[in-house]
C-alpha positions in Angstrom: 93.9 149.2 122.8 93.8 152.7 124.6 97.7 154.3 125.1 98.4 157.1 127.6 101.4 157.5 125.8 102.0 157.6 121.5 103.2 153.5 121.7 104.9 154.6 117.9 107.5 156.6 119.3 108.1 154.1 122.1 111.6 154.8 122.1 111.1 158.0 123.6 109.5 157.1 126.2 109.8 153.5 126.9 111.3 152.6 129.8 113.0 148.9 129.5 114.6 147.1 126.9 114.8 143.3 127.9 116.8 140.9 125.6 116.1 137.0 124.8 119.9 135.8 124.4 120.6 132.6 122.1 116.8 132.4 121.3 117.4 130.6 117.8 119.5 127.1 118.0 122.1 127.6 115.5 123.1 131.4 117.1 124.6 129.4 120.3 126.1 127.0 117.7 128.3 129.3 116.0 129.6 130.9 119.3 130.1 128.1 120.7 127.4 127.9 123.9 125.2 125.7 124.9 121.4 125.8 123.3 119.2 126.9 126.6 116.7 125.1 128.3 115.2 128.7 129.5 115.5 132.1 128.4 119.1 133.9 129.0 117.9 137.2 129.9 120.1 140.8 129.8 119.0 144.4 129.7 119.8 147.3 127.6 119.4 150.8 129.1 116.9 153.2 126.9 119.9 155.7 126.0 121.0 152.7 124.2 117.9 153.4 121.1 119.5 154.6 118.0 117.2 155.8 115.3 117.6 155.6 111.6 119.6 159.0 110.4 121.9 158.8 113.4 124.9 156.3 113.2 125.9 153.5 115.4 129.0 154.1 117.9 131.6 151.7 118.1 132.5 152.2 121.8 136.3 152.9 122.4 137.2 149.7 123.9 135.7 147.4 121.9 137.8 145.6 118.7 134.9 143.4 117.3 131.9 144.9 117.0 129.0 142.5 115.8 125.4 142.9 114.8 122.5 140.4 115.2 119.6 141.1 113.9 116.1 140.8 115.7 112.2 140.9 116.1 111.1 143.1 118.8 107.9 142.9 120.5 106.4 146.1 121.9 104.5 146.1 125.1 100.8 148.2 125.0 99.8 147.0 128.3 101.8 145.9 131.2 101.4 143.2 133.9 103.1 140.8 136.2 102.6 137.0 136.0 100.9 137.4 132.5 99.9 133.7 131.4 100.9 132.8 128.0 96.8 132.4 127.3 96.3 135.9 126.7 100.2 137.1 126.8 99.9 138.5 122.8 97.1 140.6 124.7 100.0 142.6 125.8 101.3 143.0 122.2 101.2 146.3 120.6 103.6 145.8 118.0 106.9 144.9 116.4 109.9 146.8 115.3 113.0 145.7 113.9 115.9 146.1 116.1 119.9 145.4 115.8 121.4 143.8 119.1 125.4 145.4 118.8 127.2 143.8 120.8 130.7 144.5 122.0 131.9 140.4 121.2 135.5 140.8 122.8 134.0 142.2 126.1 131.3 139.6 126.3 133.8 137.0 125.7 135.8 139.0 128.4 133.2 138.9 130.9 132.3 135.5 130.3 135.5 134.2 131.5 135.4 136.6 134.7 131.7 135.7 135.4 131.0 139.4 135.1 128.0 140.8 134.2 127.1 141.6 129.9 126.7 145.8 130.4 129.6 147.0 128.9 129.1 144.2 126.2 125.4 145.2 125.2 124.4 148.4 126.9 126.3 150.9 125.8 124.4 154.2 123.8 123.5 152.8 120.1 123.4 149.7 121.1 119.8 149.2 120.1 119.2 150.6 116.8 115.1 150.4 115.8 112.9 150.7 112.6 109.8 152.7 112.7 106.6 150.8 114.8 104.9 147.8 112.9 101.3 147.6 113.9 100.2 144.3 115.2 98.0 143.7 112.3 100.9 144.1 110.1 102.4 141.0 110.9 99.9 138.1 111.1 102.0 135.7 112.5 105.2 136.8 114.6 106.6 133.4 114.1 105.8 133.2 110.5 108.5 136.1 109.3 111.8 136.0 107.8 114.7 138.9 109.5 117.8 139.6 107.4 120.6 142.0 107.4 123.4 143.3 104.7 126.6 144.8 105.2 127.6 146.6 102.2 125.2 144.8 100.4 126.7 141.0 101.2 123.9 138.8 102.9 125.1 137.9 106.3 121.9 137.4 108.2 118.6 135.4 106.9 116.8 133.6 109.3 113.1 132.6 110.5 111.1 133.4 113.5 109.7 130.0 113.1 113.0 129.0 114.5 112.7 130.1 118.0 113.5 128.0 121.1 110.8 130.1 122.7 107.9 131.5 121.3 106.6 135.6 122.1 103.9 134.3 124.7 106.0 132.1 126.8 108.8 134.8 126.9 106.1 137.8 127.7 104.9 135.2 130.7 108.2 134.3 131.8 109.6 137.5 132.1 106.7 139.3 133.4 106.9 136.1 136.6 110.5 138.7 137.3 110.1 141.7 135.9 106.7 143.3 135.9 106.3 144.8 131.8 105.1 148.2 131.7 103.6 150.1 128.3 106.4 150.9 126.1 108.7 148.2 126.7 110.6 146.4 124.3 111.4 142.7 124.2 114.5 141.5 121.7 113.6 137.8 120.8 117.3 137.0 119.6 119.2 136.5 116.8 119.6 133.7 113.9 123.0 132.5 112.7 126.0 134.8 111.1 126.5 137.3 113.8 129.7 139.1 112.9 132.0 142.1 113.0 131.4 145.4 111.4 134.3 148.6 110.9 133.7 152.1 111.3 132.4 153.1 108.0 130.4 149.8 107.1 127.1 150.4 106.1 123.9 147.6 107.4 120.5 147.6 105.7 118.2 144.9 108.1 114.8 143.9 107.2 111.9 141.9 108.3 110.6 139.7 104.6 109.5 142.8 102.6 107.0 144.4 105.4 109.9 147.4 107.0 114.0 148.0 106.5 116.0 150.5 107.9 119.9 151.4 107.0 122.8 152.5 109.7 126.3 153.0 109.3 129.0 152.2 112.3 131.0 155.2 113.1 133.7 155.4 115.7 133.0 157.2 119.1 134.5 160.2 119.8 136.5 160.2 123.1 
């Protein structure tokens, strides 16, 4: 697939980073939300990429930081009203990706019917491993994510678990939001979301194929 643009540094460049919420059926479980019957869908601004080397913020006005652990999909070609025929046409990759979310605020804005932003949005909140070529990984929904903090196990789950699979989200959002070369899809999180402290240090992986390691520092007013 021809690129104007180096698709392996897509985080430079890309200009939308659209998250599936509650995506696996046990996630809404443990927080306590109903299991969707279509995709929850929130957005992530691109200042929120964090790359390996650089630490994670914990924003000032957060008190329970968590991580959840994810598959992204990156977009090589864009279009609107993709059909899920030839949606994993669209697919130039993967990359491993940490969802930090701000869980007090969330909970916060839930009861206020407020929009997610200051919950998910915020710089760092979107921490990536290096580009996985498509070839790499076979079967998208045949892989196993996991994370550590401080080397306890608190994520392990399986992308066969998805409510929704990467063609029918690439249709359905493309049907609202027209996908453009570079963007970046989160396809949610499995069970044991929790809180991390400034300091903590999270390795994530997908089976054995890419890992990457951050540690959570405070922000500095």
């Amino acid at each position: 697939m021809a690129s104007s643009r180096n698709l392996s540094r897509f985080w430079e460049w890309g200009r939308k980073i659209i998250c599936v919420g509650r995506n696996y059926a046990e996630h809404p479980k443990e927080l306590k939300n109903e299991v969707p019957t279509e995709p929850v869908l929130f957005l992530k601004s691109p200042s929120a990429y964090v790359r390996e080397g650089a630490p994670i913020l914990l924003p000032y006005y957060t008190n329970n930081l968590h991580h959840e652990v994810e598959l992204g999909v990156v977009i090589g070609k864009g279009g609107t009203n993709i059909p899920q025929s030839n949606a994993m046409d669209h697919v130039e990759g993967y990359a491993l990706c940490l969802d930090m979310t701000a869980r007090d605020i969330q909970d916060q804005c839930k009861k206020k019917g407020l929009p997610w932003t200051l919950a998910k949005a915020f710089n760092t909140s979107c921490p990536v491993s290096d580009f996985i070529p498509k070839e790499t990984i076979q079967d998208p929904h045949n892989v196993k994510i996991w994370l550590k903090v401080n080397d306890n196990l608190r994520q392990e789950g399986h992308t066969s678990s998805m409510i929704f699979s990467i063609p029918f989200l690439i249709s359905y959002i493309s049907r609202i939001i027209t996908l453009e070369e570079g963007d970046l899809i989160l396809t949610g999180t499995p069970k044991g979301v929790a809180a991390v402290q400034e300091n903590d240090e999270m390795v994530a992986g997908i089976d054995d194929i890419i890992s990457m390691k951050f540690q959570v520092k405070k922000q500095t007013q």
